[in-house]
C-alpha positions as CSV (number, residue, x, y, z in Angstrom):
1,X,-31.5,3.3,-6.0
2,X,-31.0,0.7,-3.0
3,X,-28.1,1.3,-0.1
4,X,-25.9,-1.3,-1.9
5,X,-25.8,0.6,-5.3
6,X,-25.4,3.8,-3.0
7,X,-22.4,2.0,-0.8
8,X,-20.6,0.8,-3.8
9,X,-20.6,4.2,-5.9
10,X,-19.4,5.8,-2.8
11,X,-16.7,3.5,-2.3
12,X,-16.1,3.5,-6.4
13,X,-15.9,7.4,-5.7
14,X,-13.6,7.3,-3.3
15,X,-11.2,4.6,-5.0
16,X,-11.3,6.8,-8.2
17,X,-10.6,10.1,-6.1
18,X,-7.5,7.8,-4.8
19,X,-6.3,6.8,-7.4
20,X,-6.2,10.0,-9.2
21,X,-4.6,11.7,-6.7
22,X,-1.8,8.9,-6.3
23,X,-1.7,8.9,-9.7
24,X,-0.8,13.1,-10.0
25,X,1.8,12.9,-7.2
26,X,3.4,9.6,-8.6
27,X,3.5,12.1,-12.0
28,X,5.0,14.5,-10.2
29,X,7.8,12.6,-8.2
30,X,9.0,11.5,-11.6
31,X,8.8,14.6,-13.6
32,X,10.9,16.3,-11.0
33,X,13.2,13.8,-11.0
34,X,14.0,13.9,-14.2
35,X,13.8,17.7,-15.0
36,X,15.1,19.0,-11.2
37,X,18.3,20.9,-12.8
38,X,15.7,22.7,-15.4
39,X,13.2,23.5,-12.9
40,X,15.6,25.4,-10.6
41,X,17.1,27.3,-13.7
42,X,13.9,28.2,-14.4
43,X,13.3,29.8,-11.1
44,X,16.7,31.1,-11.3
45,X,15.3,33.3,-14.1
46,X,12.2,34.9,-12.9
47,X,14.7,38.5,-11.7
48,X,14.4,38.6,-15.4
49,X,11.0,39.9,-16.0
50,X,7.1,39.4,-14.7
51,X,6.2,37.5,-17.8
52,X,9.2,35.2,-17.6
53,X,7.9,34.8,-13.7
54,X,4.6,34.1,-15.0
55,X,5.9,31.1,-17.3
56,X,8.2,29.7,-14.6
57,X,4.6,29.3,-13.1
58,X,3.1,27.9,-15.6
59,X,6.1,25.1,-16.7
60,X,6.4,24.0,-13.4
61,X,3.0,23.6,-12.4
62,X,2.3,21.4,-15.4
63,X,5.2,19.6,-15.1
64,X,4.7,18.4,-11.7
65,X,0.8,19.0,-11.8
66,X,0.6,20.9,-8.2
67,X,0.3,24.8,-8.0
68,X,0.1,24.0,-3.9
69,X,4.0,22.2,-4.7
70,X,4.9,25.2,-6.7
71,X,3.6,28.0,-4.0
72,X,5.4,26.1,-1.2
73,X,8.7,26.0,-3.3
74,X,8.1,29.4,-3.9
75,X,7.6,30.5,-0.3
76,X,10.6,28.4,0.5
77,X,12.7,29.9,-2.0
78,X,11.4,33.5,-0.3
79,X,12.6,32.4,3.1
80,X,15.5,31.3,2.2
81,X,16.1,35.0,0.6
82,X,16.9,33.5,-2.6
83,X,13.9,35.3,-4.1
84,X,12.2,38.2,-3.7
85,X,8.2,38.4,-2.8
86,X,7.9,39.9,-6.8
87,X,9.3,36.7,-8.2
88,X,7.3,34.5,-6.0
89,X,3.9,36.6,-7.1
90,X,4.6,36.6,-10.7
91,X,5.3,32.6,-10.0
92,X,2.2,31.7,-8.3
93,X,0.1,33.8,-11.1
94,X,1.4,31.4,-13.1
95,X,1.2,28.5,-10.8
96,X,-2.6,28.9,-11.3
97,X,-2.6,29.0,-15.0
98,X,0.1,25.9,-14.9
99,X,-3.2,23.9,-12.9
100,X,-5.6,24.0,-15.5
101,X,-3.4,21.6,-17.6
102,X,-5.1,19.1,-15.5
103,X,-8.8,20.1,-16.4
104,X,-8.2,19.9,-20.1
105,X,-6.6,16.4,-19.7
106,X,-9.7,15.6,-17.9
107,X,-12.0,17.0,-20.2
108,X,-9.5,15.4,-23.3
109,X,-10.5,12.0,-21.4
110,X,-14.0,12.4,-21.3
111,X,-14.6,12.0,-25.0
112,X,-16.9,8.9,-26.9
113,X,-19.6,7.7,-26.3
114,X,-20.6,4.7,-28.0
115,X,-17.1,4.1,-29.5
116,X,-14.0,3.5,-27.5
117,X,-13.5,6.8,-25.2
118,X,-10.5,8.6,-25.0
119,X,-10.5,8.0,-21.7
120,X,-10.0,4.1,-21.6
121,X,-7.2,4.6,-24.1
122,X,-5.1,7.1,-22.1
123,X,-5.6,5.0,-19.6
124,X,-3.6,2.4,-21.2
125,X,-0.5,3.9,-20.6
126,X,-0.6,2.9,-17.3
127,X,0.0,-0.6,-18.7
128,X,2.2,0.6,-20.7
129,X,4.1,2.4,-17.8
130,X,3.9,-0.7,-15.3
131,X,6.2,-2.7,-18.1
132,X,8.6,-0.1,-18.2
133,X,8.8,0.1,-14.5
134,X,9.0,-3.9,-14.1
135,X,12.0,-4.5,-16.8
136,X,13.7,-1.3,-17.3
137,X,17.3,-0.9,-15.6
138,X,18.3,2.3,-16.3
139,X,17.1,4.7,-13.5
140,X,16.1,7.7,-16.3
141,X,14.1,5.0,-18.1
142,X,12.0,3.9,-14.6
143,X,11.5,7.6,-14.6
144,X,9.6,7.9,-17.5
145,X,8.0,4.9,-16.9
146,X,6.6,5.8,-13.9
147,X,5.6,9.2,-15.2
148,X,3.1,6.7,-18.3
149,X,1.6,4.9,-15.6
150,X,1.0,8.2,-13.7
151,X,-0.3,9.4,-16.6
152,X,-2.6,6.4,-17.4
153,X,-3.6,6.2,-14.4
154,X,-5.1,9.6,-13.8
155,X,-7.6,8.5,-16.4
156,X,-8.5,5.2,-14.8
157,X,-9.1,7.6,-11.7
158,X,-11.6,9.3,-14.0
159,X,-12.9,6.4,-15.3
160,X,-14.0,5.1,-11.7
161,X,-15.6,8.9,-10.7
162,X,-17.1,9.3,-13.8
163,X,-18.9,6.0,-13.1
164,X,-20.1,7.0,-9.6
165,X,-21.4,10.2,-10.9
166,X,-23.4,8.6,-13.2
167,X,-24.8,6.0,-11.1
168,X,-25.6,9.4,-8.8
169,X,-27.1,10.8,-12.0
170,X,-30.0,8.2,-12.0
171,X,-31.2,9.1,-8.7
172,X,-33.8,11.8,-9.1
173,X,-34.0,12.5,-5.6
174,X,-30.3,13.5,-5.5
175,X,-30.2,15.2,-8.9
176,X,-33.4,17.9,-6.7
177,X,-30.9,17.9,-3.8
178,X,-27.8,19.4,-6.1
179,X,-30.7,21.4,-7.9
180,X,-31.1,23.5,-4.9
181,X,-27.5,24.9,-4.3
182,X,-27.8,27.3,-6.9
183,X,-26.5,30.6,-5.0
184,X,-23.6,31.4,-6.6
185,X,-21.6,32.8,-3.5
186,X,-22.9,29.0,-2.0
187,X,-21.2,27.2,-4.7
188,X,-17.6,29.0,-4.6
189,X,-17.8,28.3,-0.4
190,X,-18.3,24.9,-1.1
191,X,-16.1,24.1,-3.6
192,X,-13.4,25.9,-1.5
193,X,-14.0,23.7,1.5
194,X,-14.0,20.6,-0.5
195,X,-10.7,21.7,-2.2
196,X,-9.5,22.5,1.4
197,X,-10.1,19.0,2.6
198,X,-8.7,17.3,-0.6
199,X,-5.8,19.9,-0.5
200,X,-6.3,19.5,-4.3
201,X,-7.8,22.2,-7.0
202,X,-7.5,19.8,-9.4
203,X,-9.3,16.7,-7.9
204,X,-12.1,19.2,-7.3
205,X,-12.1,20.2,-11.0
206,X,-12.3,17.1,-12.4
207,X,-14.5,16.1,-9.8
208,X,-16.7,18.9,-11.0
209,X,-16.4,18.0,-14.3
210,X,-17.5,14.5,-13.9
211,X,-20.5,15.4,-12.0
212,X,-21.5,18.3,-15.3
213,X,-20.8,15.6,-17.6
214,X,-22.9,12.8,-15.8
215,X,-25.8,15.5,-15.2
216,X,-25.5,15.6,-11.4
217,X,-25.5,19.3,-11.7
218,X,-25.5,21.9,-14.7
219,X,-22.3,23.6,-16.0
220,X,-23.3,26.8,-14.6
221,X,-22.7,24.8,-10.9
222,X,-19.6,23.4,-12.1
223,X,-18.2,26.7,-12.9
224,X,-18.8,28.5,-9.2
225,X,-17.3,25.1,-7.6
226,X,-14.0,25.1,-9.8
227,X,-14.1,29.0,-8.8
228,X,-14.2,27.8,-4.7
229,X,-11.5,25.5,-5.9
230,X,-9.0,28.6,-6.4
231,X,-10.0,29.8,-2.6
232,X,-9.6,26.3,-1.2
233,X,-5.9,25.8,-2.6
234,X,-4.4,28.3,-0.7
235,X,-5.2,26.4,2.6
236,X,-1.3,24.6,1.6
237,X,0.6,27.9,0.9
238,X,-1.6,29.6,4.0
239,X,-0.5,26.2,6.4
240,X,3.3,26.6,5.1
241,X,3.7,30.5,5.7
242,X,2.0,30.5,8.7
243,X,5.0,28.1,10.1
244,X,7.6,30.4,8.1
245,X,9.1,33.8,8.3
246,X,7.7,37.1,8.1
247,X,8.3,37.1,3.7
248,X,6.9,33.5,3.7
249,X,3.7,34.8,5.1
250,X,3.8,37.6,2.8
251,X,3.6,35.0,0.0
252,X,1.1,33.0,1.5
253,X,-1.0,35.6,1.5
254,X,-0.4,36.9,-2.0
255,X,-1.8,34.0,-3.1
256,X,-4.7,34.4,-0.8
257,X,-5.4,37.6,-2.1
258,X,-4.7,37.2,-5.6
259,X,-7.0,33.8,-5.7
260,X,-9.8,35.7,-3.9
261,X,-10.2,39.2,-6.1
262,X,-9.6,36.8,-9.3
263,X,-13.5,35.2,-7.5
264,X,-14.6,38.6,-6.4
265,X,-14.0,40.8,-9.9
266,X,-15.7,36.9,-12.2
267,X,-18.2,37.2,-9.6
268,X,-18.9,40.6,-9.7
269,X,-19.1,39.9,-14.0
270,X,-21.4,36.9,-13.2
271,X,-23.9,39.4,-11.3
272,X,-24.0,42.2,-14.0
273,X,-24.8,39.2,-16.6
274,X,-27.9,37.5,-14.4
275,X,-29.4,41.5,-14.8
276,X,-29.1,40.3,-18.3
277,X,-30.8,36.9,-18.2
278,X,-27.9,35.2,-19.5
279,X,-25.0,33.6,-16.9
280,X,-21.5,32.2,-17.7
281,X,-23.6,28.6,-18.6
282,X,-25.2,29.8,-21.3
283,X,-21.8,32.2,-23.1
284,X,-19.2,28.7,-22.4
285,X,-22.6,26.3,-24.7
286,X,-22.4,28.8,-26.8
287,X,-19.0,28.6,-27.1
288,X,-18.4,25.2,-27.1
289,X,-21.7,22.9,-27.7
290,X,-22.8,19.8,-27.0
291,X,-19.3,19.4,-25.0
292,X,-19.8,20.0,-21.2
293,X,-16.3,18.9,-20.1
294,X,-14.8,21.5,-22.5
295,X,-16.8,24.0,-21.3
296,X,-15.8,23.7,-17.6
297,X,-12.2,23.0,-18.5
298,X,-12.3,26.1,-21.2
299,X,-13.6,28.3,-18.2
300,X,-11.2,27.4,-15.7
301,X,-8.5,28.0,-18.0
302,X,-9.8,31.4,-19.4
303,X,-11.0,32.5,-15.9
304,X,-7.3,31.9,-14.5
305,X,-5.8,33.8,-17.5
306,X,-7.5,36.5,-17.3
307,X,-7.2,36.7,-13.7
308,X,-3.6,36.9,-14.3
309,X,-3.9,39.7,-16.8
310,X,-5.6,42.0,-14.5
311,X,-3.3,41.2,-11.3
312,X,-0.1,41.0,-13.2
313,X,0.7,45.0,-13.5
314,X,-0.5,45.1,-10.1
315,X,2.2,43.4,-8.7
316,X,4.1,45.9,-7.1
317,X,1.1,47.2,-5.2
318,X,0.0,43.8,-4.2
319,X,3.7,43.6,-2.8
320,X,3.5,47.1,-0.9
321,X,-0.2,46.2,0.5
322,X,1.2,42.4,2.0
323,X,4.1,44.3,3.5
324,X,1.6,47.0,5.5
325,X,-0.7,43.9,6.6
326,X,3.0,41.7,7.5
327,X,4.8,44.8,9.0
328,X,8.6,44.2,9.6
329,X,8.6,43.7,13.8
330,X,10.9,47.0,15.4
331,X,13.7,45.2,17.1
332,X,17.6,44.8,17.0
333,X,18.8,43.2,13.7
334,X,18.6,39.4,14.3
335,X,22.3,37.8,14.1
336,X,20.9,34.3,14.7
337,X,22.2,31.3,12.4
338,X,20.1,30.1,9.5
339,X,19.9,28.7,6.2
340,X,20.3,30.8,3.2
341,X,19.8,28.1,0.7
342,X,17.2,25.3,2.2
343,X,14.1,25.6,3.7
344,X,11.7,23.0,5.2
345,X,9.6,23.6,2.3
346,X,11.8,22.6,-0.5
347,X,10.8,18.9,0.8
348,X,8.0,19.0,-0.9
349,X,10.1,18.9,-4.4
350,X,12.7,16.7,-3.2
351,X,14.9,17.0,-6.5
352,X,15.1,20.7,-6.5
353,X,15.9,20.9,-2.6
354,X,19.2,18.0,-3.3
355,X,20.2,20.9,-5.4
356,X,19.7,23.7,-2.8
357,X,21.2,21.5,-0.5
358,X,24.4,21.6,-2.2
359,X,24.5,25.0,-2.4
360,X,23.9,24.9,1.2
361,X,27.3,23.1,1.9
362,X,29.3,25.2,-0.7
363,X,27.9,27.9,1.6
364,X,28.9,26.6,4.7
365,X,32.6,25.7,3.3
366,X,33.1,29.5,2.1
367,X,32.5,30.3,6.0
368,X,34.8,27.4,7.4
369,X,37.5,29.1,4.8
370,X,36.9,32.5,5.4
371,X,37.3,32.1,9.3
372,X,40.5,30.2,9.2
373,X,41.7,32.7,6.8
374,X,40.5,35.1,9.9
375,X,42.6,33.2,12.7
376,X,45.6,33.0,10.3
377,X,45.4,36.9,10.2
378,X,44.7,37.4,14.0
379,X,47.5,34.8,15.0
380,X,49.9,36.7,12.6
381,X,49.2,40.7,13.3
382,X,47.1,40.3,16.8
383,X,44.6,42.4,15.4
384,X,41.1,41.1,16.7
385,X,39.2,44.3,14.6
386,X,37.2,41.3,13.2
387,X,37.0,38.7,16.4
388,X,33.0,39.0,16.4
389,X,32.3,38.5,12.8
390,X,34.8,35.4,13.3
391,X,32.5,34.2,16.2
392,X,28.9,34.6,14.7
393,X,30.8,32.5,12.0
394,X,31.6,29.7,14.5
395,X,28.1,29.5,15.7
396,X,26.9,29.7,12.1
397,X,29.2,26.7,11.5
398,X,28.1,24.6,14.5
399,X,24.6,25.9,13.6
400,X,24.9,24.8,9.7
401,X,26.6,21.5,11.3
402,X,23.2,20.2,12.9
403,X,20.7,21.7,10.6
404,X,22.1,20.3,7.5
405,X,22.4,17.0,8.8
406,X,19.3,16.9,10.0
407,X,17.5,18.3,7.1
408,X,19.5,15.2,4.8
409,X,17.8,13.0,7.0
410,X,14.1,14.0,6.6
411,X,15.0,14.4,2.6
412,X,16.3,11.0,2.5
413,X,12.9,9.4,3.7
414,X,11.6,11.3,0.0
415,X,11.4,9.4,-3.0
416,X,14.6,10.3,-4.7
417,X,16.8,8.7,-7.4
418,X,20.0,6.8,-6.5
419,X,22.6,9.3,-7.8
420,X,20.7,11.8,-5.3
421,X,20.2,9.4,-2.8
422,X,24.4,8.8,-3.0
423,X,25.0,12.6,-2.9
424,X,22.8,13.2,0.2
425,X,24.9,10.2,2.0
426,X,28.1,12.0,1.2
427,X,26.8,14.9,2.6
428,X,26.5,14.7,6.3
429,X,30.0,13.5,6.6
430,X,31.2,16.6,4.3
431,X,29.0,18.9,7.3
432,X,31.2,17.5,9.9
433,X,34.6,18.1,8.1
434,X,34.0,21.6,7.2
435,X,32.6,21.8,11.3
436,X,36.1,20.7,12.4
437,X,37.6,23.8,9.9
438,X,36.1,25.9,11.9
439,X,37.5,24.2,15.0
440,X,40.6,24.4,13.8
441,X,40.2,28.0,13.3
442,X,39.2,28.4,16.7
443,X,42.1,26.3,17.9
444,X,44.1,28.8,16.4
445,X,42.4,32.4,18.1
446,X,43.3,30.4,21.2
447,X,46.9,30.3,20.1
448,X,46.8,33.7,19.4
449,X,45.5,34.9,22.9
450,X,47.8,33.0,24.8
451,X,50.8,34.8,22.5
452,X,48.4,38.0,23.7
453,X,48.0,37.3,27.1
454,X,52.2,36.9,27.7
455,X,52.9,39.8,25.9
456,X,54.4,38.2,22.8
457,X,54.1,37.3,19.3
458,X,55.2,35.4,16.3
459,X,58.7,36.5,14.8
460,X,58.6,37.6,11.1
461,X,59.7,34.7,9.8
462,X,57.5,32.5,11.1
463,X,54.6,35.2,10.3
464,X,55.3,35.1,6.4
465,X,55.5,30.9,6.2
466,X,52.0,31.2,7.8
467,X,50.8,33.2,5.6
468,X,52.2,32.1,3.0
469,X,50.8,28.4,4.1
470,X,47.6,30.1,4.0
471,X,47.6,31.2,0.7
472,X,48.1,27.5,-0.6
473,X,45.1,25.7,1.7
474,X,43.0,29.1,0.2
475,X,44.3,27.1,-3.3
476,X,43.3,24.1,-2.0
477,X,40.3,25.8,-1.2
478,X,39.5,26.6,-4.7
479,X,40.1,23.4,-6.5
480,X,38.0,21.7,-3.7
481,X,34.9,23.7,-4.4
482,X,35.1,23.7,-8.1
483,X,35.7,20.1,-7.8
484,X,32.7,19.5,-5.2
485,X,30.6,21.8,-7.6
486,X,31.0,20.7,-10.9
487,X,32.7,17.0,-10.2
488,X,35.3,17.8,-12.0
489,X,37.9,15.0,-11.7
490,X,40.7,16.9,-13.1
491,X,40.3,20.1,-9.9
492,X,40.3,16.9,-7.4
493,X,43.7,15.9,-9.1
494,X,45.1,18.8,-8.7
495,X,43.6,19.3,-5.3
496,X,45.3,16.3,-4.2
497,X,48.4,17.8,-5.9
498,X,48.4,21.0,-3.8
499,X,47.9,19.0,-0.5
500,X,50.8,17.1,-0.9
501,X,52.4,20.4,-1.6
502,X,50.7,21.5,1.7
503,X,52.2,18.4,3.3
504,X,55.9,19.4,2.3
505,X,55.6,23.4,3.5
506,X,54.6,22.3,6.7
507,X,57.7,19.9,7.5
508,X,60.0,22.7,5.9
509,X,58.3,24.8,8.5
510,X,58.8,22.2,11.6
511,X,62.7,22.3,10.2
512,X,62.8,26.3,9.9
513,X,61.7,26.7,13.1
514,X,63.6,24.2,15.0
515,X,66.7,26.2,13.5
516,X,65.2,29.8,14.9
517,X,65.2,28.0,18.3
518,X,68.7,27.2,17.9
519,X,69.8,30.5,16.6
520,X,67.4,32.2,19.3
521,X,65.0,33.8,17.1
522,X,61.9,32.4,18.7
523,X,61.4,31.2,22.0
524,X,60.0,27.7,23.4
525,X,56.6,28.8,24.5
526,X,56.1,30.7,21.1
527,X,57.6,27.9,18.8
528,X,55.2,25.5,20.6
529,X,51.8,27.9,19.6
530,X,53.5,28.1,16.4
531,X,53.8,24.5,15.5
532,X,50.2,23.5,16.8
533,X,49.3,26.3,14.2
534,X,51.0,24.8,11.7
535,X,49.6,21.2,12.5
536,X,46.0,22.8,12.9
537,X,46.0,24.3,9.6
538,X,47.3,21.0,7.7
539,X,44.5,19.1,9.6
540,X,42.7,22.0,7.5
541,X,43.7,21.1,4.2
542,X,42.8,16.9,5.0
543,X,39.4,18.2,5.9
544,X,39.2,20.2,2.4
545,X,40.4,16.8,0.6
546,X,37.9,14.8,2.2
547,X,35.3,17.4,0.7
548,X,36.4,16.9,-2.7
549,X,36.7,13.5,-2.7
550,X,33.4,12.8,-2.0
551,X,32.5,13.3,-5.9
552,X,34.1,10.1,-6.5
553,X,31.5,8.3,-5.0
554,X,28.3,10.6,-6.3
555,X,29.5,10.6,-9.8
């Protein structure tokens, strides 16, 4: 073998590694495109039992072929408190059951021989894919399309490593070199620092399976290097928790430990069979002759199975042991503002964290309504029992405000589809009205200490009409969010309805008041706190219109 032959199988590895890894995240940007609204049911539903966890796993790991996507989502989702670290476990057991959907496509594409291999007609799709993508108009079409040439594709990837392996293969001198690594403590290292730098278990596995196929190294090799490739996948779920909270590290390492006693105890079994003579070569040929790619692919999948069966009712004790290593810190309660619905992580699944972005803002309106609901009572009664939960609310507004906005803006730079692309650009200006509710609401605790501070107050009268006001902005309220929520055109109808209605109570109240001041039932200084009230809350009820409206143009 001469340096050229060597220079161009290297470079025709590296262009099939490439492609194949292109080719799984270009599967996986479409896939969670078009099943987003699935996949976060599906995570909605792991409270519901460990198995059900374990499936959520599973279907979302093969549907966007990435455990490392589905451990940061679940992390994410653990930070943002919307589940707990049991969920996330049972999810990332089947996260790793969900990636050996890969290996069996791999192996699938790595049959014929002399006759037309499977492998050169999967990889047609990626033709077949490429039309779609050129001609298709619909967006859900374009979708699919891109998830056939993503599909095609990862076989052409195949194709090109399988090639370089066996062009490897010939080489005697580096067939002896491969011979030598046969330690199998050796093998799982390596395959874990490989996986580490490709940040991908399932490049590695295919990679290993190319290189049993081609004869670069036997399948008892290939098993302890897809092993290492379990350990060297949690370098992405170690990196994210590390940045995160104290339950995102907790996750993080779940799967750190969960991936390394699933090696230790196969390991462990691998030892007691070499007393035998035999190793886990020999049992997968029997098991499946004269087919090395099955073989490795069979293992990886039984291996993480099984794994899962032995962990699984361990659950709960894996969760009390990550707790004592990640000890809550002893210090005051933290009152700080934060998300309870996003997370930096969720980027990494871009449809699924539109979705928990919207949740975000339905969050942030409830706390813009709730505190002018606050000032309303404070201004009425001049009770301030609740003045501090009214101003962590401010800062969690201004807070929310910022963040949000600035979280849209890195999720826009994702690949998203248009409708999502159209929400997100709705969003930031919806941030900013619900950040001038809460203004309002401020505008009106100022009111109310300055009726404080000189020792007066609001007469009965005008007491009940703000109230009463109150009561139909909280309507508003109502009809915005289930309008906003669900785009449902008839609740922004009757949302405009009610402000219009809102509109009218407010000039009756103007005239009611101006005939208090005549009949000396209210004096100037009063009357003037009481009408700036008034106006404040019907700026209110524009902002809460502007929020609903915006489904008119992400419909």
């Amino acid at each position: 073998m001469n340096a050229q032959t060597i220079a161009v199988s290297v470079l025709t590895l590296i262009a099939g590694v490439g492609i194949f890894l292109i080719a799984c995240s270009m599967m996986s940007s479409n896939l969670e495109s078009i099943g987003s609204k699935r996949l976060k049911s599906l995570f909605a539903k792991t409270s519901k039992s460990k198995l059900i966890g374990v499936g959520v796993g599973v279907v979302t790991t093969a549907t966007i072929q990435s455990s490392s996507a589905t451990t940061v989502m679940a992390i994410g989702f653990v930070n943002a408190g919307i589940m707990t670290l049991a969920q996330a476990a049972t999810v990332i057991f089947g996260a790793n059951i969900g990636t050996t959907v890969t290996g069996q496509l791999v192996a699938l594409g790595m049959f014929g021989d002399n006759a037309i291999s499977s492998s050169v007609v999967f990889a047609t799709f990626a033709g077949i894919g490429a039309f779609i993508l050129a001609f298709a108009k619909k967006d859900k079409v374009q979708k699919i399309g891109g998830v056939l040439a993503g599909f095609g594709m990862i076989f052409v990837g195949i194709s090109l490593m399988s090639g370089a392996m066996n062009v490897f293969a010939e080489s005697p001198a580096v067939r002896e070199f491969l011979a030598m690594f046969r330690n199998p403590v050796l093998l799982v290292l390596i395959g874990a620092a490989l996986t580490a730098v490709v940040q991908s278990s399932s490049v590695m596995t295919s990679m290993a399976i190319t290189m049993v196929v081609s004869g670069l190294i036997n399948i008892n090799q290939g098993i302890y290097i897809t092993m290492g490739s379990n350990i060297g996948t949690c370098i992405t779920a170690l990196i994210a928790g590390l940045t995160s909270g104290r339950n995102a590290k907790r996750t993080a390492l779940i799967h750190l430990i969960f991936n390394v006693s699933g090696v230790a105890i196969f390991l462990l079994i691998g030892l007691f069979m070499s007393l035998g003579g035999i190793n886990y070569g020999f049992v997968f040929d029997k098991m499946f002759p004269h087919t090395p790619q099955m073989q490795l692919a069979m293992f990886h999948t039984i291996f993480n199975v099984a794994t899962v069966m032995i962990v699984l009712p361990l659950t709960g004790l894996l969760v009390k042991l990550v707790t004592k290593l990640v000890p809550e810190k002893k210090c005051a309660p933290n009152d700080d503002p934060h998300f309870s619905f996003i997370d930096e992580h969720m980027l990494k699944m871009p449809p699924i964290a539109v979705r928990q972005t919207k949740d975000e803002v339905i969050g942030m309106a409830k706390t813009a309504i709730r505190n002018f609901d606050r000032a309303c009572e404070i201004l009425c009664s001049l009770d301030y029992t609740d003045i501090q939960r009214f101003r962590s609310n401010e800062k969690s507004l201004d807070y929310l405000n910022k963040s949000i906005t600035d979280f849209v803006v890195k999720l826009l730079k994702s690949e998203l589809d248009e409708k999502d692309r159209i929400y997100l650009s709705t969003v930031i200006k919806t941030v900013i009205d619900l950040e001038r509710i809460g203004d309002y609401a401020e505008n009106i605790i100022e009111y109310a200490d300055r009726l404080k501070e000189s020792n007066a107050a609001l007469s009965a009268d005008a007491a009940a009409e703000i109230k009463s006001l109150r009561i139909i902005i909280d309507n508003l309220y109502d009809k915005t969010l289930r309008a906003y929520s669900s785009a449902d055109a008839a609740a922004l109808a009757e949302a405009y309805e009610i402000e219009e209605k809102v509109d009218a109570v407010t000039a009756d109240m103007e005239r009611n008041h101006i005939r208090r001041l005549a009949n000396g039932d209210c004096s100037a200084d009063v009357g003037t706190l009481y009408l700036s009230a008034t106006s404040n809350a019907e700026r209110v009820a524009d902002h809460l219109i502007n929020m609903a409206k915006t489904i008119r143009t992400s419909v």
